[in-house]
N, C-alpha and C positions, 0 to 999 in steps of 0.2 A: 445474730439476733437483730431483727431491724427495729426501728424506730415505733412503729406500730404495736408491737409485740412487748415491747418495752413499756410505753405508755398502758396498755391495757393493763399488766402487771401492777405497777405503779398505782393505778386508779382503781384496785380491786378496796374495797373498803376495809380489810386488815394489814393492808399493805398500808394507805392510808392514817388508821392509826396510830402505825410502827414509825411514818414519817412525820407527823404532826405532834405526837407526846410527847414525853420525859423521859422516853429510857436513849442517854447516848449511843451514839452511834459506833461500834469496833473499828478503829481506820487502822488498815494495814498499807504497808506502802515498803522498801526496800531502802536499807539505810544505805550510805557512800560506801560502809564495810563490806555490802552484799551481806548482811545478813538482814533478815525480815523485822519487821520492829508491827505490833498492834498497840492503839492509843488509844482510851475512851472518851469522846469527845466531843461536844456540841454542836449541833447544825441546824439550819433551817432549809425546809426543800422550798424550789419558789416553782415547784408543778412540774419540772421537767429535770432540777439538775438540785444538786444539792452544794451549799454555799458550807465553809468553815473557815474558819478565821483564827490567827495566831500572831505571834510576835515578829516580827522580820526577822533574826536572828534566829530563829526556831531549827534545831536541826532537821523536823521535816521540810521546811523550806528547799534547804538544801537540796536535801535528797530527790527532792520532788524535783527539780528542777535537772537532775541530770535524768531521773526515771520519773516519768508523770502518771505511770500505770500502778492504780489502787485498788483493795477490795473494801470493802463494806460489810459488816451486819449489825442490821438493829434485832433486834430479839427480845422475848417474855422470860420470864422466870417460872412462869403456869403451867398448868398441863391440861391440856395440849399444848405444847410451843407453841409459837407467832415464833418464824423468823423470816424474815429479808436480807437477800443475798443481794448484793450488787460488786458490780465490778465495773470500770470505768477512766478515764484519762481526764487527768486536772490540768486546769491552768492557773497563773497565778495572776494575783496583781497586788501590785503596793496602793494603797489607798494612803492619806492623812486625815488623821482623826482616828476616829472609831467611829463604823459604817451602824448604822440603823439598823442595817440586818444581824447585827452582830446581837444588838440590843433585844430585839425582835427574837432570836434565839434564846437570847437568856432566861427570858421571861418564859417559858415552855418548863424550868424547873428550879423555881422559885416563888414565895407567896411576891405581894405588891410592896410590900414594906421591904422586905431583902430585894427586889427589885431596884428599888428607888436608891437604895444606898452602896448598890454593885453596882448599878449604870454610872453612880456618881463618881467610885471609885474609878473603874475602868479608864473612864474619862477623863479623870487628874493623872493617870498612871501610862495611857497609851498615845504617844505621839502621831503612830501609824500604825497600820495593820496590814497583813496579806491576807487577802482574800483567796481562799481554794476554793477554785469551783468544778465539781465533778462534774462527771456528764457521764451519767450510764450508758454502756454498749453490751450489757446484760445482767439481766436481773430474773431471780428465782423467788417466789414465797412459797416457804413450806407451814402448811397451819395446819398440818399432820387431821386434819378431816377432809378436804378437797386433795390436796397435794400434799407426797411425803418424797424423799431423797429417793433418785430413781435405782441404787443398790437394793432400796426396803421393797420398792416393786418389786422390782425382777427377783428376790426371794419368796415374795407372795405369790408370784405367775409359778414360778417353779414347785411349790407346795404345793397349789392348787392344779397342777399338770399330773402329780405324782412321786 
């Protein structure tokens, strides 16, 4: 999938926003064990890639750092689903402090008052943080009205053949 293709996806307005609200994001990624590990977990996208952020010590650090290859999905609870599919390669970085984007994410699920006194925490509690930053090299939305999983087509084309 190229870059172009990706972006259009991305920029579709319920793709949008699935990356802009409050429902976390599924991060899958592969533990040191080889076996799979899914996390629910806060992000903020900055238009093109998607930033996360966690403890340096975090055992996905780890993991990430021998295998950087992730999947993703944000998803609805409704019906018709919203979900976004992504899949992508991270990188890391140790930052000191705790990054503004981090901040910036929080606030997406939280009133202003739980804000003000999670920023304050975070802040007394984090000396540093690593930064994940994904970078999609494919992404699928299914809003089951335009696009559905292409098994559910190819059962419709086949009814509809005979």
């Amino acid at each position: 999938m190229n870059s172009t293709e990706i972006a259009e996806i991305l920029a579709k307005p319920y793709s949008q926003q699935l990356l802009t609200g409050a429902i976390p994001a599924r991060f899958s990624y592969v533990g040191l064990d080889g076996d799979p590990r899914v996390v629910p977990i806060g992000f903020l996208f900055d238009g093109e890639r998607l930033q996360i952020f966690t403890v340096p010590k975090a055992a996905k650090v780890k993991a990430l750092r021998k295998n950087p290859r992730v999947a993703l999905t944000i998803d609805t609870e409704g019906f018709p689903p919203k979900v976004l599919l992504i899949r992508g390669t991270t990188e890391l970085k140790l930052e000191d402090g705790v990054p503004e984007d981090y901040i910036i994410a929080g606030a997406k699920v939280m009133t202003a008052d739980q804000h003000q006194e999670w920023t304050a925490g975070v802040k007394a509690l984090y000396d540093q943080m690593v930064r994940i930053t994904v970078t999609p090299d494919w992404v699928k939305l299914l809003d089951f009205e335009t696009t559905i999983p292409k098994a559910v087509a190819d059962l419709i084309a086949e009814k509809q053949q005979g």
